[in-house]
N, C-alpha and C positions, 0 to 999 in steps of 0.2 A: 352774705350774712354780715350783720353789722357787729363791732366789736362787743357792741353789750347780748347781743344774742350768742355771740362767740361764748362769751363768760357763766353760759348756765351751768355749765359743769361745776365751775370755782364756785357759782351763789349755790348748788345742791351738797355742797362740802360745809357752806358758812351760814345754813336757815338757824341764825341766833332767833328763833320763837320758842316760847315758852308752852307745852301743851295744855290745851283749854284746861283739864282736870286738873292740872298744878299750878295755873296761874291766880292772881288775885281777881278778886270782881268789889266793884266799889261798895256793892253792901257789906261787906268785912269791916269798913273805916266807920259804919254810917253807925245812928240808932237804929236798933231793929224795933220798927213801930209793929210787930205782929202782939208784943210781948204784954206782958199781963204792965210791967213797968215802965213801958212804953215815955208816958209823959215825964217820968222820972230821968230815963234816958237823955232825953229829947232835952230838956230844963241846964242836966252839965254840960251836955254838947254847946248850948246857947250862949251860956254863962262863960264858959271857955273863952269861946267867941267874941264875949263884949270885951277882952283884951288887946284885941287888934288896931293897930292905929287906921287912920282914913290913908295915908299911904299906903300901905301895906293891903288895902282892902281892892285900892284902885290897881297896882299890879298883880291882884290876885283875880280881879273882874278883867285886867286886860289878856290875861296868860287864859281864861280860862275862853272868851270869844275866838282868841286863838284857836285851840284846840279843836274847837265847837266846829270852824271851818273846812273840820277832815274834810267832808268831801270833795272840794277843791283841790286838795296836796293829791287824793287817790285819782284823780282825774288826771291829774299833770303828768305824774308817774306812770299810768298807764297809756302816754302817747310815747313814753323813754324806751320801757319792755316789752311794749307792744301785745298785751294781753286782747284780745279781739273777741274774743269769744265770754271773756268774764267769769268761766269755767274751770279754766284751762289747766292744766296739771304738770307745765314746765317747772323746775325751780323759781325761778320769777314770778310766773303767775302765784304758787304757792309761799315767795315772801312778799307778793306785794297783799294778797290778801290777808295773812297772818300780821303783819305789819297794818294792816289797820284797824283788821278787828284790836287786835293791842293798843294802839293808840286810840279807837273809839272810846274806851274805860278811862281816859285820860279828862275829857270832856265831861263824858256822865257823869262820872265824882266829882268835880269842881263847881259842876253846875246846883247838883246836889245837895253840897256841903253847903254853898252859900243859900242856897234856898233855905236849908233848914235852919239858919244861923238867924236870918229876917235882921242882916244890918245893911242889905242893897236893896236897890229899889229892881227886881226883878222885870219888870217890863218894858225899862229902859235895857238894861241887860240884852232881853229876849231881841229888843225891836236892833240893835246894835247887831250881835249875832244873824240875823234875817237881813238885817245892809248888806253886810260882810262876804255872805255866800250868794248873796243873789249880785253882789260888785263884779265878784272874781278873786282872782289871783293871779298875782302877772311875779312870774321868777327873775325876768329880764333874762333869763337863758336864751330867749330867742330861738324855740327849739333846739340846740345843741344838746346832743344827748351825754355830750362829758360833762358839761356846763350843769346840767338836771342835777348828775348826782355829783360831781362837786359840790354845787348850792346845798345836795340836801344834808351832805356829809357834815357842812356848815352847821345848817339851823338845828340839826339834832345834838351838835353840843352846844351850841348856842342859848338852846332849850333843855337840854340839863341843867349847865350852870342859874340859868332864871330860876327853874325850878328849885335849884339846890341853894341857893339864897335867899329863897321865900321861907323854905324849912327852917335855913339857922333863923333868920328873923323873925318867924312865928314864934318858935320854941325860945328865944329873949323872951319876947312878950307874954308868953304864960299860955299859949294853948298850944300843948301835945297832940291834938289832935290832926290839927292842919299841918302842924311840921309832918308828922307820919307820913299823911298823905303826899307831902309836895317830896319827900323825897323816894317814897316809893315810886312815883311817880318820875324823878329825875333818873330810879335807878333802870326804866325802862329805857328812857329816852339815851343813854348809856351805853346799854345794847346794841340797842337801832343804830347809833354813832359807831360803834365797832364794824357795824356790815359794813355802812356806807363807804368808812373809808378804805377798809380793805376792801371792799370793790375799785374803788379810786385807784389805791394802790397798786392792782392787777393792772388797770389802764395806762395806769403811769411806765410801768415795765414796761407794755406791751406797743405803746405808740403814742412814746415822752413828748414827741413836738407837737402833735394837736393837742394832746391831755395839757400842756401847760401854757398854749395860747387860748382854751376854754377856759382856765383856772385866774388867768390874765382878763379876759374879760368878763368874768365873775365881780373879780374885785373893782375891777377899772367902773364899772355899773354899781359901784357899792352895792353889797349883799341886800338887795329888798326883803325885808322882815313882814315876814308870811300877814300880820294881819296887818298893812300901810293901809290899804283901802276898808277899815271900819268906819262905820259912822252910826252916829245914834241918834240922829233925827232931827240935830240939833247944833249939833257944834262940827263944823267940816274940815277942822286942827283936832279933833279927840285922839287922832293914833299919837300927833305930835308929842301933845299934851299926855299921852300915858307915858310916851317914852321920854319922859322928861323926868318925869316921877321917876320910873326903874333907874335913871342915869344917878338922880338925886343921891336917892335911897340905895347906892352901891348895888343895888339888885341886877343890872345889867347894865355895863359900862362901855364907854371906847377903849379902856383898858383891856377889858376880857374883851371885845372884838380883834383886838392888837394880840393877846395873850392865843385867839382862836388859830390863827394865820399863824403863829409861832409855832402851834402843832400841829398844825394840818403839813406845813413847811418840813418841817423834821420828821412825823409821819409816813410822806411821800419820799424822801430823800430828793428835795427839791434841788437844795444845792451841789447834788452828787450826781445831777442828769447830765450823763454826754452828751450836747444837743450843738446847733448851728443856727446863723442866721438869726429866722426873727423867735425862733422858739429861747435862744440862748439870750436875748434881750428881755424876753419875757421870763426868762428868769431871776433875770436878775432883777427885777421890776421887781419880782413877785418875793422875793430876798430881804429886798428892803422895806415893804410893806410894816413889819410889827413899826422895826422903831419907827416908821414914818407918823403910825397912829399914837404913838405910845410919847411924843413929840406933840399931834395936837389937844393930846387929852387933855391936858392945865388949860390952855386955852378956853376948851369947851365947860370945863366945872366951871369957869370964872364965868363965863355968860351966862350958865344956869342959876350962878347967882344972883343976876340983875332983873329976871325975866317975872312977871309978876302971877303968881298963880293960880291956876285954872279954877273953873266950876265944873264940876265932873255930876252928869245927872243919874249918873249911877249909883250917885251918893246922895241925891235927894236933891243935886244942884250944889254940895259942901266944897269948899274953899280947899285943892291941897296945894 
């Protein structure tokens, strides 16, 4: 039995899901086009909308392609817990399917909101999205099943904070509506971060010197961000180019990747593992990480000043 099959006891103590009848579903955020005032609806929603800077529009089309690509994350995950049957009624099987229907509602609102907003060019969108899942997804975990949920411990706070910086900068700009969403939305992603790591954290107790030579080369691979392989059909720099913007626009930095590692670090009780050898090297590696990042952040905002910027055909081909 391998360590993560070991742990279903601890994931049937820790299924942070929300049950279908109390959770949100994205027509709650939406117009409800059934209603007698339908276009009425539809018109503030819009008008809200036209608020939005083209930055802010371009991290909100990149976060949402993201999203769009669950089926990719639920595939990766099911070679970690070994679901086989699709079925199945372990603890696992039951968070990893709960765990996506939740994050599918993440996608369909975003997709949604911006459809019914008409300030993207939806086709580029779609055709970008339809790259991205028929690309892949590559974790760099390299199969390692510590390394899986390490990574995903990651990108789920990683993806809160994106999320929860789209919110405060929608709501500056004057639509209440997108802030809602993007932090209801971070508050899921939240949750999902609390299993992860205290999954992690069970591994870390339980067998510190593999757990923190997979944690070692997690980072050592730089954490690949779930959507590197988009493309829109068009430009074969687009992820570059989005994550330039989120860097710009403080919406997701080297800082908070530095800030990430700082709690996953304290989290784990990295620096408090009795370990040897090359696991206590890799501790120490892994120790030094925040300020290592935190060191070339100035660095990197200074070149994002020089770099001349993109045409994004998400935006019609617009300059951010």
């Amino acid at each position: 039995m391998t360590m993560i099959e070991d742990l279903q006891g601890f994931v049937g103590e820790n299924l942070l899901l929300t049950p279908v009848d109390q959770a949100w579903q994205p027509s709650d955020f939406l117009p409800d086009l059934r209603g007698d005032d339908w276009a009425e609806q539809l018109a503030r929603f819009r008008e809200s909308a036209r608020t939005l800077s083209d930055d802010l529009l371009v991290i909100l089309v990149g976060n949402m392609i993201t999203e769009e690509a669950l089926p990719s994350y639920t595939v990766s995950l099911e070679r970690v817990v070994h679901d086989t049957t699709g079925v199945g009624t372990s603890p696992w099987s039951q968070w990893l399917r709960g765990w996506t229907a939740e994050e599918n509602r993440h996608g369909d609102l975003l997709n949604a909101y911006l459809r019914l907003t008409g300030r993207v060019d939806m086709k580029s969108v779609e055709v970008t999205i339809h790259h991205l899942i028929k690309n892949g997804f590559d974790s760099r975990t390299k199969g390692d099943d510590y390394a899986g949920m390490i990574y995903t411990a990651f990108q789920e706070r990683a993806t809160r904070i994106s999320h929860g910086n789209v919110a405060k900068i929608a709501a500056r700009q004057g639509d209440d509506n997108l802030a809602r969403i993007c932090r209801k939305i971070s508050a899921d992603e939240a949750r999902h971060e609390v299993f992860y790591t205290r999954v992690v954290s069970q591994i870390m107790e339980r067998d510190p010197e593999a757990a923190l030579l997979a944690y070692r080369a997690v980072l050592k691979g730089i954490v690949a961000m779930p959507g590197r392989l988009m493309f829109d059909g068009r430009d074969p720099n687009i992820f570059d180019h989005f994550s330039t913007v989120t860097q710009r626009t403080g919406v997701y930095t080297v800082r908070d990747y530095a800030a990430i590692i700082a709690h996953l670090n304290e989290a784990w009780k990295i620096g408090h593992l009795s370990v040897s050898g090359k696991a206590a090297k890799a501790q120490d590696y892994l120790c030094q990480q925040p300020e290592r990042y935190e060191r070339l952040a100035g660095e990197i905002v200074e070149g994002l000043a020089t770099q001349p910027l993109p045409h994004f055909s998400w935006l019609n081909g617009v300059k951010v």
